[in-house]
C-alpha positions as CSV (number, residue, x, y, z in Angstrom):
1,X,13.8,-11.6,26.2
2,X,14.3,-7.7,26.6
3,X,11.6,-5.8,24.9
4,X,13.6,-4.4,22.2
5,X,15.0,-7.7,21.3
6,X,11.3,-9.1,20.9
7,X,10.5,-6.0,19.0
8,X,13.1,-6.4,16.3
9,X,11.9,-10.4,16.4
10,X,8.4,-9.8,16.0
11,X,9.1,-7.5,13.2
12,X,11.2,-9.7,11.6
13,X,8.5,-12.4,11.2
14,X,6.0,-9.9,10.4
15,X,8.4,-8.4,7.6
16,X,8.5,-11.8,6.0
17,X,4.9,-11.9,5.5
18,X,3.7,-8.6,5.6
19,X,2.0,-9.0,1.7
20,X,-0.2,-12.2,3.9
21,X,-1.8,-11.1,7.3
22,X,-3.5,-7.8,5.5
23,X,-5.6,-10.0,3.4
24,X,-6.8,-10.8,7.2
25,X,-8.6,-8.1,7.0
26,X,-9.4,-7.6,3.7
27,X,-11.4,-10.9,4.5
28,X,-13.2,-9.2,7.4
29,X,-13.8,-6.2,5.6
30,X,-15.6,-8.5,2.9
31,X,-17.9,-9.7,5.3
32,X,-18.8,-6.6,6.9
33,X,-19.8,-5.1,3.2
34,X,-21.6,-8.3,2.9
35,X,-23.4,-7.4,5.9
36,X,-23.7,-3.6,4.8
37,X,-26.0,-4.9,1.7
38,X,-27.9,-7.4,3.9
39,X,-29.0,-4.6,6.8
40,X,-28.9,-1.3,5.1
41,X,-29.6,0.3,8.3
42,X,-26.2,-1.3,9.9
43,X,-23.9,1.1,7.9
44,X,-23.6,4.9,7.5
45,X,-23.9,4.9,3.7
46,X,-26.0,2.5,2.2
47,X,-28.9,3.2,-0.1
48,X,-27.8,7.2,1.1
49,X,-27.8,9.5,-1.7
50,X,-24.0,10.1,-1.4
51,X,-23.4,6.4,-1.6
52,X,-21.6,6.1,-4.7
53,X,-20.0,9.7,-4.0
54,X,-18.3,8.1,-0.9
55,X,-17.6,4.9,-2.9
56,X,-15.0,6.9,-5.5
57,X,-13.9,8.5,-2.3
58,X,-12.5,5.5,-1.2
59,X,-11.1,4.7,-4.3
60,X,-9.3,8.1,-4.1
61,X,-7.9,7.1,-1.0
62,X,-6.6,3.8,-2.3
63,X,-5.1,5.2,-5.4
64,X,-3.3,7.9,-2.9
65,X,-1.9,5.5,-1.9
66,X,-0.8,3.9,-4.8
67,X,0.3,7.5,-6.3
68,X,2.9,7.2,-3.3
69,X,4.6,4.3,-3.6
70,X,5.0,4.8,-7.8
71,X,6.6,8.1,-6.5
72,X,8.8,6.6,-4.0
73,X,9.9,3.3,-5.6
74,X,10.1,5.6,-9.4
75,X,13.1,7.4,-7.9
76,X,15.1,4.5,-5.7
77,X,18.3,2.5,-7.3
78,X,18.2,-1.5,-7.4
79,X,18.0,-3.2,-4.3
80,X,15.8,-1.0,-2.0
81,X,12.7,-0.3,-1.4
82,X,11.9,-3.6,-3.1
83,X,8.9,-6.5,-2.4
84,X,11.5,-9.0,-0.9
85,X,10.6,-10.9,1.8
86,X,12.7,-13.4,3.0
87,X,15.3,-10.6,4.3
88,X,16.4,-7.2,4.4
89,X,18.2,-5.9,1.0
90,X,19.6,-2.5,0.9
91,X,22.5,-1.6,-0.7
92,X,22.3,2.2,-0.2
93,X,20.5,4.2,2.3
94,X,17.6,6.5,0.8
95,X,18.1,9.9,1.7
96,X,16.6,11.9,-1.3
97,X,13.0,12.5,-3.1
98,X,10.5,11.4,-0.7
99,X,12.6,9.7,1.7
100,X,13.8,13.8,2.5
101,X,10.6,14.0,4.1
102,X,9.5,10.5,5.6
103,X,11.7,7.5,6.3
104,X,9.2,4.5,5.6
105,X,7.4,5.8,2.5
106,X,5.9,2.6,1.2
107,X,4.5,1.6,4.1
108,X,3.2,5.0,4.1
109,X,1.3,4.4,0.7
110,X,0.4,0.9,2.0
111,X,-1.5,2.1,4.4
112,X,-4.1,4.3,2.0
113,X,-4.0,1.7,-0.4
114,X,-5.3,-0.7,2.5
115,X,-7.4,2.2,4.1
116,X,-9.7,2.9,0.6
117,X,-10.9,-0.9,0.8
118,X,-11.5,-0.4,4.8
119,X,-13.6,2.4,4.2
120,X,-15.4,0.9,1.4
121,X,-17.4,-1.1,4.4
122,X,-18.8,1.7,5.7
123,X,-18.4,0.6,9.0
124,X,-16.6,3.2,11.2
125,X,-15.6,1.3,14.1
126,X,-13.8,-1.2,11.3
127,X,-12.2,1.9,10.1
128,X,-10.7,2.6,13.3
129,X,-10.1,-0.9,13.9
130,X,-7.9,-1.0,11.2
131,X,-6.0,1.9,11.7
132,X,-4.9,0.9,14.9
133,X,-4.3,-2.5,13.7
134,X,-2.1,-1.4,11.0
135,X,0.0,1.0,13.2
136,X,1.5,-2.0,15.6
137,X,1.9,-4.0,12.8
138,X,3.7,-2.0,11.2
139,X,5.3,-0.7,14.1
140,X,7.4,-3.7,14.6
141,X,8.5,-3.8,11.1
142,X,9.5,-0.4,10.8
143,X,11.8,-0.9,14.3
144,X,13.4,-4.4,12.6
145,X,13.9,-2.2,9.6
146,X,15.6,0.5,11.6
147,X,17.5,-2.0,13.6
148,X,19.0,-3.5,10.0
149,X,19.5,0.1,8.7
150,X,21.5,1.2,12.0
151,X,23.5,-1.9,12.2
152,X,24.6,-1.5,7.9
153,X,25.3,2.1,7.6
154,X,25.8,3.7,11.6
155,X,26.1,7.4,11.7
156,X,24.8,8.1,8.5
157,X,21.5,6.4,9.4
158,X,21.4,8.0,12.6
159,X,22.2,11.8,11.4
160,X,19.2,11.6,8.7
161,X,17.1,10.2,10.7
162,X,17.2,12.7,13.8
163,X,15.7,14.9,10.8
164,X,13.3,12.7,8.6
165,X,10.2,11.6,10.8
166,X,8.8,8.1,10.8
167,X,5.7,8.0,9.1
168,X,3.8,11.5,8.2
169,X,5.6,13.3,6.5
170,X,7.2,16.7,7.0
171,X,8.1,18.9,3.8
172,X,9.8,21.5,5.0
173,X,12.8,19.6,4.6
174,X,12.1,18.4,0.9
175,X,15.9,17.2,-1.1
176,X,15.4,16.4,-4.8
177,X,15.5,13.0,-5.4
178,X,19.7,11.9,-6.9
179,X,17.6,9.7,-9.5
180,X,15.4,10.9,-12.3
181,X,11.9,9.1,-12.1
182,X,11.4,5.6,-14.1
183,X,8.5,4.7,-15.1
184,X,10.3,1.3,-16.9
185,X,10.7,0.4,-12.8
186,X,7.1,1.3,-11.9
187,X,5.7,-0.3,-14.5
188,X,7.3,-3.7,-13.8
189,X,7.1,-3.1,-10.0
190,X,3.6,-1.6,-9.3
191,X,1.7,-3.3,-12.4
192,X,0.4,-6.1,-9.2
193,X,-0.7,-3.1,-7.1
194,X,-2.6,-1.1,-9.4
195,X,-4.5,-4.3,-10.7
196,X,-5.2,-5.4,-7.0
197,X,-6.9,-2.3,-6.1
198,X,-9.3,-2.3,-8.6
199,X,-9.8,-5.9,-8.3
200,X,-11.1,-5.8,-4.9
201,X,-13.4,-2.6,-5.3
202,X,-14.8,-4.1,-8.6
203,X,-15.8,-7.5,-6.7
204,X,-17.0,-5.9,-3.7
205,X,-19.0,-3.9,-6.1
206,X,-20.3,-6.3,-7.9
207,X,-21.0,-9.0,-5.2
208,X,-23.0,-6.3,-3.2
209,X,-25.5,-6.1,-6.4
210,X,-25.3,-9.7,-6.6
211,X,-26.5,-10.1,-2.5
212,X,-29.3,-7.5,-3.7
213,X,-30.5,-9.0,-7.0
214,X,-29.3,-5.6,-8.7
215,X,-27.4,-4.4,-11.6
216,X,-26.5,-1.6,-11.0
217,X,-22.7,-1.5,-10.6
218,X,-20.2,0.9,-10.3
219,X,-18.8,1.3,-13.8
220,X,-15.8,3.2,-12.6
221,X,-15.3,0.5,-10.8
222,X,-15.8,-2.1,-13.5
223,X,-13.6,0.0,-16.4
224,X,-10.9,0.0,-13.9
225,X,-10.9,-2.7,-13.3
226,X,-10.7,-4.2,-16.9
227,X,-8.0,-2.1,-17.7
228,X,-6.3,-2.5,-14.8
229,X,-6.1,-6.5,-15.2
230,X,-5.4,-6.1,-19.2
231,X,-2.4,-3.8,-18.4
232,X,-1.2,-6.0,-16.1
233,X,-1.7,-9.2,-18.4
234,X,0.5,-7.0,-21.1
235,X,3.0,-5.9,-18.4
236,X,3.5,-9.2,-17.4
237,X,3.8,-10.5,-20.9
238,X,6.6,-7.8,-21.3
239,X,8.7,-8.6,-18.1
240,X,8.5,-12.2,-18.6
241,X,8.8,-12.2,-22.5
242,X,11.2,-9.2,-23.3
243,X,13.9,-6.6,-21.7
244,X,11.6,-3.7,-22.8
245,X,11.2,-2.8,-19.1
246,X,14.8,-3.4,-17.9
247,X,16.9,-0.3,-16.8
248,X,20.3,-0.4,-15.8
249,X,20.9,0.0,-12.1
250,X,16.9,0.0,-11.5
């Protein structure tokens, strides 16, 4: 098999369950915090006296992250830029808002929304680690993406994307978004991220006291993470139990 062939292929698969392998990591990032409360001395910032500093740092990262893909998926029409998994849906091609200035936005914010956690271990090497790990991942679902793109809408694909790089962004070449921001979209779409994030800071805060016999937990952390999961809880309730968060053609 040619190696663009098994490029597209691979990222195919990996597109299918690219919401599964991270958690991969987040597993081995759970074990080296573990680790990081059992030897102090085995990570750069723990029991240092810019330790919980460096903790909402990495939350800032994460929400980043987060911030990014409420901005990018807030602006986009039904059918794109969506959480489907089995194939690839788009029934326009993004050229507008964000997508002026990179072409694979979410996986942009993805990536800071994964990194926040990864730094969380303290653990440079891990850090690195990931970094790379994530970029060949997602390399090969970004080129199946592409590949899809090309093949559905030719020449127009290929004129904005001689302009638009790949992954960090470029402003200079900023277009307004065509569609006015919803929040009725981001609130049924991103309710899971938001409440995901704090979820895993909060119990990798609160299981290092746990491994320490301490108490003293991160209450950023821990409010967060209660209203995260309530707002989510109502959110649900809403999508599920009402058309309060329904928007025509979003």
């Amino acid at each position: 098999m040619a190696l663009q062939e098994s490029f597209e292929k691979q990222g195919i698969w990996l597109f299918r369950y690219r919401g599964v392998i991270p958690i991969i990591i987040l597993i081995i990032g759970a074990a080296l915090y573990t680790r990081m409360k059992l030897v102090p001395g085995d990570s750069l910032i723990e029991q240092q006296p810019y330790e919980f500093y460096y903790e909402l740092f990495c939350l800032l990262i994460g929400l980043i992250g987060l911030v990014i893909r409420a901005y990018t998926v807030g602006h986009t029409p039904r059918n794109t830029s969506g959480r489907n998994v089995e194939r690839q849906v788009a029934e326009t091609l993004n050229t507008t808002g964000i997508y002026s200035v990179v072409r694979h936005p979410l996986y942009l914010g993805n990536f800071f929304m994964w990194l926040g956690p990864a730094m969380l271990t303290g653990h440079l090497w891990f850090i690195l680690v990931f970094c790379l790990f994530y970029w060949i991942y997602y390399e090969r679902i970004m080129y199946a993406e592409e590949q899809f793109l090309r093949g559905k809408f030719g020449p127009s694909y290929l004129e904005w994307s001689e302009t638009v790089p790949t992954f960090i962004p470029r402003f200079r070449g900023f277009v307004k978004s065509d569609l006015s921001f919803s929040w009725k979209k981001i609130l049924k779409k991103e309710k899971n991220g938001f409440a995901a994030l704090f979820l895993i800071f909060c119990a990798f805060n609160v299981s290092g006291e746990i491994i320490q016999n301490q108490s003293d937990n991160n209450l950023v952390f821990l409010a967060g993470c209660a209203i995260s999961v309530l707002a989510y809880l109502i959110l649900k309730l809403l999508k599920t139990r009402t058309g309060v968060l329904n928007e025509t053609g979003r």
